[in-house]
Structures are given as C-alpha cells and as structure tokens.
C-alpha positions as CSV (number, residue, x, y, z in Angstrom):
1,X,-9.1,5.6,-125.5
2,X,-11.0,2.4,-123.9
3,X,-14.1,4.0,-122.9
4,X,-16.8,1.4,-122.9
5,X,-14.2,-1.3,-123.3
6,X,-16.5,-3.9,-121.9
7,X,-20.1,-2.6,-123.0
8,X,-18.7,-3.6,-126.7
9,X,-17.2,-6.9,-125.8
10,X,-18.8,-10.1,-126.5
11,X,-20.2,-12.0,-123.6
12,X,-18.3,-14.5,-122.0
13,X,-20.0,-17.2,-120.0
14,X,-18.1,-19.5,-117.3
15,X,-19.2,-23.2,-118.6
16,X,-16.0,-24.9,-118.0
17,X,-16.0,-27.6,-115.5
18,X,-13.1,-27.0,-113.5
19,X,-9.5,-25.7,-113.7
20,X,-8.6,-29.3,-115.1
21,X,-11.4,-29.1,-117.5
22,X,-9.6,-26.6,-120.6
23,X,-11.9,-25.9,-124.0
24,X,-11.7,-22.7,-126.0
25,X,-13.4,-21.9,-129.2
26,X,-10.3,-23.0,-131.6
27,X,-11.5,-26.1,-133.9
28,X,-9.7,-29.1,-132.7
29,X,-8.8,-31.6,-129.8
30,X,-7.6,-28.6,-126.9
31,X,-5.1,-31.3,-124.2
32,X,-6.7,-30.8,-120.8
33,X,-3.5,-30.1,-118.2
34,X,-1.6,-33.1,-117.1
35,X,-2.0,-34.1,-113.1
36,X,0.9,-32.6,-111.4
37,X,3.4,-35.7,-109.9
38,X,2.7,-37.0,-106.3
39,X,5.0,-35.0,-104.2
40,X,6.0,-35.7,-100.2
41,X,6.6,-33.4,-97.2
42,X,9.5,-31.0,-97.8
43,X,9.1,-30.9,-101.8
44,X,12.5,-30.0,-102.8
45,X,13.8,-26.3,-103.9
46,X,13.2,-25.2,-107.4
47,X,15.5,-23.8,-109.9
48,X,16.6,-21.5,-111.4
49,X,17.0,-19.4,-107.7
50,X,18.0,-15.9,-108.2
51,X,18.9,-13.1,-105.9
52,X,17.0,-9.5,-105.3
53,X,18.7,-6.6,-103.5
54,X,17.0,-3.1,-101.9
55,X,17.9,-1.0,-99.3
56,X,20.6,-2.7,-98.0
57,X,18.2,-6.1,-97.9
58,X,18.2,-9.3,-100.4
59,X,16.3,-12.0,-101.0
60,X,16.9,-14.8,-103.1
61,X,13.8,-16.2,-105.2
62,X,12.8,-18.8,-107.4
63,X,11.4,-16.2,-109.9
64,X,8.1,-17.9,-111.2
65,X,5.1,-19.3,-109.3
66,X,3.4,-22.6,-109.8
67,X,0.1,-24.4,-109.7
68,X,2.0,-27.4,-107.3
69,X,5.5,-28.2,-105.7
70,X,7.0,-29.6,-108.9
71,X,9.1,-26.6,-109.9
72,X,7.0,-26.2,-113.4
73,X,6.2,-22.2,-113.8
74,X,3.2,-21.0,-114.5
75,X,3.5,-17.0,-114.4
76,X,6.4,-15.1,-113.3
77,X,7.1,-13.2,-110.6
78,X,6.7,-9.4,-111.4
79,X,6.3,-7.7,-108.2
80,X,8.4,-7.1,-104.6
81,X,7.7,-5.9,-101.5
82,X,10.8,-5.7,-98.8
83,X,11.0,-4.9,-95.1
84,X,8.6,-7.5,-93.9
85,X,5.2,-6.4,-95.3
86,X,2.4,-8.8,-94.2
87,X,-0.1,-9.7,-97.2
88,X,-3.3,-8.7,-95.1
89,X,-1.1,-5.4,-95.0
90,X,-0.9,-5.1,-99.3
91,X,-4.6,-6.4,-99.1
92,X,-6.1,-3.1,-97.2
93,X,-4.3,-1.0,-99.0
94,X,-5.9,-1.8,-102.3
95,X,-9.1,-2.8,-100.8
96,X,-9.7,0.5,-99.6
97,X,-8.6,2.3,-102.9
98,X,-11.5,4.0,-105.2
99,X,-11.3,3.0,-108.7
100,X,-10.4,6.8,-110.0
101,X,-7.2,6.4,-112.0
102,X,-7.4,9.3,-114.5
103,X,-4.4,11.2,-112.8
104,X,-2.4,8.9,-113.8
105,X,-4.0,8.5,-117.8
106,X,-6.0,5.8,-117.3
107,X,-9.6,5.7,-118.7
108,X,-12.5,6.3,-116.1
109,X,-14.0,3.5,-117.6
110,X,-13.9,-0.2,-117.1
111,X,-12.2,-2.1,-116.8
112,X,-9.8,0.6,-116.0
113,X,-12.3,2.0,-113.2
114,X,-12.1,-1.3,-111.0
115,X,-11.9,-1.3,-107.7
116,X,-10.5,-4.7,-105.7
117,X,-11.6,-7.7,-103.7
118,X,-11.3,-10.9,-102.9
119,X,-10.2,-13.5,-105.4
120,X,-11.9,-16.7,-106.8
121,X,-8.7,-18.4,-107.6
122,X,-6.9,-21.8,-107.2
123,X,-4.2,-21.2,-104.8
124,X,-0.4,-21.4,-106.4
125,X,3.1,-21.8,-104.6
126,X,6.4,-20.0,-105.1
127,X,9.9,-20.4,-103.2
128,X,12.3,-18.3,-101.0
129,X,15.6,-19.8,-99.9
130,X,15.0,-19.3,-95.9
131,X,11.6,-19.6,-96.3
132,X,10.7,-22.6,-98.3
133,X,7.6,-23.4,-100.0
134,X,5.5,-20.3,-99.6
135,X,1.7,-20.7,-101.0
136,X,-0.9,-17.5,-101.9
137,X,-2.2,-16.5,-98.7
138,X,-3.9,-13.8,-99.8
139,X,-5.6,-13.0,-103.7
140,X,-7.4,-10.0,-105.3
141,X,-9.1,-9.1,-108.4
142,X,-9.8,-5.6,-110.1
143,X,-12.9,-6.4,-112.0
144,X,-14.8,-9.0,-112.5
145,X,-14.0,-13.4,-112.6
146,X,-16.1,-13.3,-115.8
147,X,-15.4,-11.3,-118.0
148,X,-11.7,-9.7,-117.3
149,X,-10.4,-8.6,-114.2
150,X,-6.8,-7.7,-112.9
151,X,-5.9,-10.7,-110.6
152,X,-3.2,-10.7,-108.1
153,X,-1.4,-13.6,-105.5
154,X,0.6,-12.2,-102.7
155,X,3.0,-15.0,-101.0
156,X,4.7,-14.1,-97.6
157,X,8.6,-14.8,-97.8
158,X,10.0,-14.1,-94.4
159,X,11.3,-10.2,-94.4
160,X,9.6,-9.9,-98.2
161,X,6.2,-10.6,-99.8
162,X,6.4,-12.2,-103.4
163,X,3.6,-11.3,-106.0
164,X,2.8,-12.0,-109.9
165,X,0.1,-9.6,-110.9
166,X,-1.7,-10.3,-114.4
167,X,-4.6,-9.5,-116.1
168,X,-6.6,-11.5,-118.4
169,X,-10.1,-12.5,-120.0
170,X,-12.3,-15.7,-119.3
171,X,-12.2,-18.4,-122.0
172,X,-15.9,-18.9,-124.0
173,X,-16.9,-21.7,-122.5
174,X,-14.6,-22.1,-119.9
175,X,-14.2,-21.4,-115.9
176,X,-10.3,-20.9,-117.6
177,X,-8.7,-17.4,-117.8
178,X,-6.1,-16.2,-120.8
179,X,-3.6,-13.9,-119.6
180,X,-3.1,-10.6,-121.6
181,X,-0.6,-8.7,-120.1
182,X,1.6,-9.0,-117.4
183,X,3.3,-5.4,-117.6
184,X,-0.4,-3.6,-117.5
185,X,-0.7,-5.5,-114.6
186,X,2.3,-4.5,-112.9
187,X,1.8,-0.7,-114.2
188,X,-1.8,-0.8,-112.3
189,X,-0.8,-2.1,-109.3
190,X,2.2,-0.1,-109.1
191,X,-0.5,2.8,-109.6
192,X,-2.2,2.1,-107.0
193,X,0.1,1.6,-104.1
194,X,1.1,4.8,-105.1
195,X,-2.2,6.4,-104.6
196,X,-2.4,4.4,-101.4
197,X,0.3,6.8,-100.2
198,X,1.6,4.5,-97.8
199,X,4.8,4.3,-100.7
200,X,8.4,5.7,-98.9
201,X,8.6,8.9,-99.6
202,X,12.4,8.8,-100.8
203,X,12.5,5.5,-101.9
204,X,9.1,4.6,-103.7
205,X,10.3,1.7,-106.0
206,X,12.8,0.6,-108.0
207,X,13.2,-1.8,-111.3
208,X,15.0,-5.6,-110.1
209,X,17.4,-6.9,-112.4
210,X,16.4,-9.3,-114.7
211,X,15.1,-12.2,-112.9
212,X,12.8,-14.5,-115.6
213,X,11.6,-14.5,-119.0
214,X,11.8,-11.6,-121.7
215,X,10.7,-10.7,-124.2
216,X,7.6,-12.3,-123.7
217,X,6.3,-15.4,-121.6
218,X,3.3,-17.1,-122.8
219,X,0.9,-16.3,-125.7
220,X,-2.6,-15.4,-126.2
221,X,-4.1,-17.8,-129.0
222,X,-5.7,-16.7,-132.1
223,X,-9.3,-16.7,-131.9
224,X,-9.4,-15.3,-128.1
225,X,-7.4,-12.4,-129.5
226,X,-9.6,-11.4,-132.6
227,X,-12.6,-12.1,-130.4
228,X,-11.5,-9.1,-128.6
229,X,-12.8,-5.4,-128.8
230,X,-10.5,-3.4,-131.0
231,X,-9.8,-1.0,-128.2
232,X,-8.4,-3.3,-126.3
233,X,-6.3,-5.5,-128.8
234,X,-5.3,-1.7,-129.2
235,X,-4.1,-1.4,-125.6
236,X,-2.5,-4.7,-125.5
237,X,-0.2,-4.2,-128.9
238,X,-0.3,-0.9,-129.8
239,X,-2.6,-2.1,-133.0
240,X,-6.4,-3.0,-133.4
241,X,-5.3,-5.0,-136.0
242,X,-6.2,-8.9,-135.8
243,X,-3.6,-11.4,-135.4
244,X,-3.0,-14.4,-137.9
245,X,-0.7,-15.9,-135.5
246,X,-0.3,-16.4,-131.4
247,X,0.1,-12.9,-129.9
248,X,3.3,-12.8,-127.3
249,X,2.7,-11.7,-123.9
250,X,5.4,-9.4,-123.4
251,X,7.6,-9.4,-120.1
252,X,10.9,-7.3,-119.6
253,X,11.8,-10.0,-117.0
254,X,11.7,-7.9,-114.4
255,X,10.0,-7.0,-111.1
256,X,8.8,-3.8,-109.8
257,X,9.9,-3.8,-106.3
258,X,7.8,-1.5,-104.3
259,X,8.7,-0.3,-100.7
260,X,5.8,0.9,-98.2
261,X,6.5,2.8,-95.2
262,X,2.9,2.9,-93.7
263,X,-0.2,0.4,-93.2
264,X,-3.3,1.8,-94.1
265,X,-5.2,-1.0,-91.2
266,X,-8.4,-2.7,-92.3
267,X,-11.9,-3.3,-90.5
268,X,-12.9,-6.5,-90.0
269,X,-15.4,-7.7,-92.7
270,X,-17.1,-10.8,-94.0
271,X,-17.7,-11.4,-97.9
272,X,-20.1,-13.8,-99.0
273,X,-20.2,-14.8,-102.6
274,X,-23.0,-17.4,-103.6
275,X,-23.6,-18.4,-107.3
276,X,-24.8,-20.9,-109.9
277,X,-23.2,-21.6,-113.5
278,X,-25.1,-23.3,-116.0
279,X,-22.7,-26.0,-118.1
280,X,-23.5,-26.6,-121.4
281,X,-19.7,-27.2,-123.5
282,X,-18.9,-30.1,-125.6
283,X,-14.6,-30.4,-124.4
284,X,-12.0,-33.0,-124.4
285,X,-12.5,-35.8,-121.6
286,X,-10.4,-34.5,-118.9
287,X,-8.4,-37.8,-118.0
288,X,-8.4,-41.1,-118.8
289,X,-9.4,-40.7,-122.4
290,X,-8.9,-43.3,-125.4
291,X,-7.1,-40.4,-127.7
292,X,-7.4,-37.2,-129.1
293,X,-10.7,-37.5,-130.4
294,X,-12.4,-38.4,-127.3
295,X,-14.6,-35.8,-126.3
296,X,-17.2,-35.2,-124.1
297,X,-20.6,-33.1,-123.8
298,X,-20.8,-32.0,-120.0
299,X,-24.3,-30.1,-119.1
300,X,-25.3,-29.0,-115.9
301,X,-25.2,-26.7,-112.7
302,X,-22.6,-26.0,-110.5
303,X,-22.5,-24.0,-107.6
304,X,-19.7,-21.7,-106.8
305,X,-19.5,-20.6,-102.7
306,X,-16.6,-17.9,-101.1
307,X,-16.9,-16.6,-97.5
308,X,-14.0,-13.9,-96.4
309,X,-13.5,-12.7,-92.8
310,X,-11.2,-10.7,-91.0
311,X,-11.6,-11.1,-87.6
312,X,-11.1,-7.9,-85.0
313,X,-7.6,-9.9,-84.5
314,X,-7.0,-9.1,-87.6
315,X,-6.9,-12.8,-88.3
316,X,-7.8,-13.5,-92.2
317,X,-9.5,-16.5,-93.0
318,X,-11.0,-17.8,-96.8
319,X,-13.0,-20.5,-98.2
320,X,-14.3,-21.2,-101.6
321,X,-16.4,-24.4,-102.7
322,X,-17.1,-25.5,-106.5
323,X,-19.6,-28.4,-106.1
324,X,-21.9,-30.5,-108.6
325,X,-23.7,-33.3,-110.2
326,X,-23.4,-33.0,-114.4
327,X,-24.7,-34.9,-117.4
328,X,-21.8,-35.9,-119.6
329,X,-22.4,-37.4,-123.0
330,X,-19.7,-39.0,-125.3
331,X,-19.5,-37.0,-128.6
332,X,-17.9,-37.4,-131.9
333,X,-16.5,-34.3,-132.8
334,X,-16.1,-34.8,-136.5
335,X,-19.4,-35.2,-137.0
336,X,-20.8,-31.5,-138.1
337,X,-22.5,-31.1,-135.9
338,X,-20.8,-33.0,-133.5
339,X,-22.8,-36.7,-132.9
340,X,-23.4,-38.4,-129.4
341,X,-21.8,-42.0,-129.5
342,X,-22.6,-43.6,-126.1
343,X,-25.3,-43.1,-123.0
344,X,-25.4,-40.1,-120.9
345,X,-23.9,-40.5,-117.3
346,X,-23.1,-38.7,-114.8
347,X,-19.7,-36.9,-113.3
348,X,-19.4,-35.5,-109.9
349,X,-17.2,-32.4,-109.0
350,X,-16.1,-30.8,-105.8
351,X,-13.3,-28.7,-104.7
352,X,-12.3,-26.8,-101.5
353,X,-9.7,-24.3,-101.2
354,X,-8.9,-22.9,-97.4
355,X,-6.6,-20.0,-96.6
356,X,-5.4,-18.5,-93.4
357,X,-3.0,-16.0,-91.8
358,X,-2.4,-15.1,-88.5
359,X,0.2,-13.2,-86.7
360,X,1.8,-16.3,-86.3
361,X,0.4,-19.0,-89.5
362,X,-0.4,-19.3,-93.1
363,X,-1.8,-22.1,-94.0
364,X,-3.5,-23.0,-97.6
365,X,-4.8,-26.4,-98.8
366,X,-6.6,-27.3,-101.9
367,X,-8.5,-30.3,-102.1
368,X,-10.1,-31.1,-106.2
369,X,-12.2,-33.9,-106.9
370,X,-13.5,-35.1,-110.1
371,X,-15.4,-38.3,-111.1
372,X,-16.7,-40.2,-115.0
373,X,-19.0,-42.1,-114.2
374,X,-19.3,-44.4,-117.2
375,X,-22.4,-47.2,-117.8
376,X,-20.6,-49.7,-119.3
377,X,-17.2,-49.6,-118.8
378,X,-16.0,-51.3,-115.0
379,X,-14.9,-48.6,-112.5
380,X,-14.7,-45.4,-112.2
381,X,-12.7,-42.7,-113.6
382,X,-11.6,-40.3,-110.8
383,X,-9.1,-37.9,-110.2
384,X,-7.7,-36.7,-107.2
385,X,-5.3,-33.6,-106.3
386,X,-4.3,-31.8,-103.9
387,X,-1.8,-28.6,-102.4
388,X,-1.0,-28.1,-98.9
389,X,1.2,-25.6,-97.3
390,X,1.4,-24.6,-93.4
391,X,3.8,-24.3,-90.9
392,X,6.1,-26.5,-89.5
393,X,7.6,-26.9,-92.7
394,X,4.5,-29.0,-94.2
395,X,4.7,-28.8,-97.9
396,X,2.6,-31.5,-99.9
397,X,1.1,-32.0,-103.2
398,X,0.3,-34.7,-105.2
399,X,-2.5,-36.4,-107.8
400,X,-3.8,-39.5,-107.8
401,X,-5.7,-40.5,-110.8
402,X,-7.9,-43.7,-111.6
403,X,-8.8,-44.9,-114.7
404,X,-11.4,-47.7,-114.1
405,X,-11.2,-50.9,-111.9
C-alpha cells in the first residue's frame, strides 16, 4: 500500500535556522514562535490535571507536554507505562527491535521498515502531581530527522513513565517538523512493544479514558499536505485526494497505556552523529522585527553534533550541539523576486542540549542562543532561552530577549 513511500517523495532539505527560526513554503509573512515567559525555581503546576488508573495503580497527569514550564501544550500525551518502568528500560526495548512489521500489516517498506535510535530533538517538559516538573530524559526516532521519522519523548513520573509519540515530515526549508499523525504513532509503538515481548502476558494494555483533545489537535497546512506522495496523504485520511483547506490531525483523546513485565537490558554503546547543513532560506526575522513584512535572507553552514553513551552502569548520558556563523540579508518580500534592502551581516547561533539518568538522577538543560548583528542599527539583537530540570526539585525556564542597545 506504501511501498516506496519515500523513493517518490520530494526532497526535503533542513535549511532552517533553529527551532525559533519557522518558514514553510506558504506565500506570506509565517510568525516565528513567541519566547516563552521567564519562569523561577518551582514553576507552578499546570492545568487541566487529570487522573489515570491500571492495575490497582493511578496517576494523575497534566495530559499534554510543553516546549517550557509555562503550562502552554504543545502535543498530547498519548502513551502510559505503569509500575515504575525506567526510560533507559522503554529505550532498549525498541532499540533492539528489527524494523519487520508485516505481521502486523504494515508495509516492509519505509518508512514503515524503520528501526529506532537516538533523537535530535529539543527537550520538552510534562507534569505529574507527586512528581513535579518531569523533562524528556530519554528521545527516539523511527526513521530519519529529514525527511519523516516516528519521534518519541519518554518522561519518568515516579511509579509511571509519561510519553507522546508522533510522527511527522520536515518543513522545506526548515530544521521544523509538521506533525501527521498522532494515532499511527501510537498504533506503531504499541506494535512494537508488543513484538518486544516483554508486554504482561494477561494484561498487555488497555485504552485511558479520555484525558485531552478529540477529535483532532493541531492541523497540517495546505501546501505541506499536497506536497505529499499520494500514498501517504492516502494513509493519513483514508484519501489521496488534495486538500483545499488545513487537514485535522485526528486524536481520540486518549492514551494507550501499555504494561511490561520484563526488561529486555541494553549494552553499553556510544553514538556519534556529526553533520553540516547548508542555509540558504529567505524567512521572517526571528525577533525583534519592525512588522510583518520584515524578512530576512539567512545563508550559511551550520554544524549539527550528538554523542550517546551508556555506560556499563547503565548510566545514560546525551549531548547535542547546533553551532554557526550565517550571512543574513534584509529582503523585501513583495518584490517578485524578493529584493535585498540593507547590507549583509552576520548572525551567530549555538545551542546545547544535555540529558542524563542514573539510578538515582535525571537531569536535562537546554541552553539556545541566537544573535542579529545589524551594521547600522546600535546594539545587538540577541535572544536568550533556556530549560532546566534536575533533582532537588530545580525546575527553571525562562527567555531573555534584546532588541538593540
């Protein structure tokens, strides 16, 4: 039904600048995200909370996850694991999996035919009354950053691990990702742990009750949709039709809650991921711009690092760097074509994300810098932002964002 899915879709190239730096291929001004607000030690609990039961054990949630502490959702919670499962635990046991799923009717083709690994990812944050801020220890993908992959965030909640599961394309033009589904991500992972067999042999799984959004949360836009292969607009709708409208992601609202009675144990391992990406993407200026029609042309490499290792201990420990120089050029975009209207200078990016878990801590902190550089205007333009959750309760995020002296 998919076979070849990828071989006949068009190529999509990672030339965003970072997660703050949003374009697609619509025509028109595309808002970059707004900073998240400066947040303190022991951000306060989100809401709506809601309460899960299995097996004679409950936990009560905030059912979404988030990009920072301020209780804004990004994607919803749509998979449980009770009775204390440790992340590096649900790590092995997809790590190890083959990427054979026809028993259970999927295509042995990709991106059906993926196997997992280690995530490039920004780290996100969910909540668990007991437990507190809890941040995403440990990420995976099935397939590949660019183009489409499955990604997954596991997030350690005291006697449960929390997870949202989706999978999605990259952007053109973008290091941004769309999300496609969130139920065929569910349905694959669900898949899997059961062909782990490490799943309780009389009590596999069960549905929660309703616990976020349905029908639908989110939408894929226009253009990305049409831009995809028929098969797979196919798989995600039920039509290869194109769409003349935003395409719903559909959600029943619930979570599959999925109950292992084994650990399939890992062998300790370091993964090294070292690459370049070319820029070359005309986009809105990211912060600190005059209005809507303020656009920039950003050119340029930037360099993309990830080292993984699990110790004998069993300790896990991640790191990923994003880290540049870039030409950026004002540009009028509604000139055709689109007209420089200033010098070229220069902006500078870095970012640093750092997970660990122990037996005893999880810790992850992101650090994101960006920085305009503008010839004639005084100051700089920088932005600053940060996520930090460890133990002894630290919980801190925050933005600080300059525009100019």
């Amino acid at each position: 039904m998919i076979a070849g899915l990828i071989g006949r879709a068009p190529r999509l190239v990672a030339v965003g600048l970072t997660a703050l730096l949003v374009a697609c291929d619509e025509p028109g001004p595309v808002a970059p995200e707004a900073p998240a607000p400066s947040e303190s030690s022991l951000a306060a609990a989100p809401a709506p909370l809601v309460t899960v039961g299995f097996g004679g054990s409950s936990l009560t949630l905030w059912p979404w996850i988030g990009a920072n502490l301020s209780g804004a959702p990004s994607d919803p919670v749509n998979l449980l694991f009770p009775g204390r499962p440790d992340p590096r635990q649900l790590r092995a046991a997809l790590v190890l999996l083959g990427g054979d799923r026809s028993a259970f009717g999927f295509p042995s083709s990709p991106p059906f035919d993926c196997t997992w690994k280690d995530a490039v990812g920004a780290n996100q944050a969910t909540y668990a009354d007991g437990v507190g801020w809890t941040p995403s220890a440990i990420q995976l993908e099935c397939g590949e950053f660019n183009p489409i992959r499955f990604h997954i965030r596991f997030f350690p909640a005291g006697e449960w691990t929390i997870a949202n599961a989706h999978f999605e394309v990259l952007i053109p033009g973008t290091n941004e990702h769309e999300i496609l589904t969130w139920e065929g991500a569910e349905q694959l992972v669900t898949v899997d742990f059961l062909r782990s067999g490490l799943l309780h042999a009389t009590q596999p799984m069960s549905p929660s009750t309703a616990i976020n959004d349905a029908p639908s949360y989110r939408e894929i836009r226009v253009p990305l949709f049409n831009g995809l292969p028929p098969a797979l607009r196919q798989y995600l709708t039920g039509s290869p039709a194109t769409a003349s409208v935003p395409v719903p992601v559909a959600t029943d609202g619930r979570a599959t809650i999925l109950n292992l009675a084994g650990d399939a144990g890992a062998a300790p391992t370091v993964a090294i991921r070292d690459y370049e990406l070319q820029f070359n993407q005309m986009i809105p200026r990211p912060f600190c711009a005059s209005g809507p029609a303020d656009f920039i042309l950003v050119q340029g490499p930037i360099r993309f690092r990830q080292r993984v290792v699990l110790t004998p201990s069993g300790s896990y420990v991640s790191q990923f760097q994003a880290s540049g120089s870039l030409d950026v050029t004002p540009m009028n975009p509604l000139t055709s074509p689109p007209t420089p209207v200033g010098e070229t200078y220069r902006a500078h990016v870095n970012e640093h994300y750092r997970n660990v878990v122990t037996d005893h801590v999880t810790l992850v902190s992101n650090l994101r810098m960006q920085v305009l550089i503008p010839p004639t205007v005084a100051g700089r333009f920088s932005l600053h932002a940060s996520l930090r959750i460890g133990p002894e309760g630290v919980e801190v995020s925050g933005a600080e964002l300059r525009c100019g002296s």
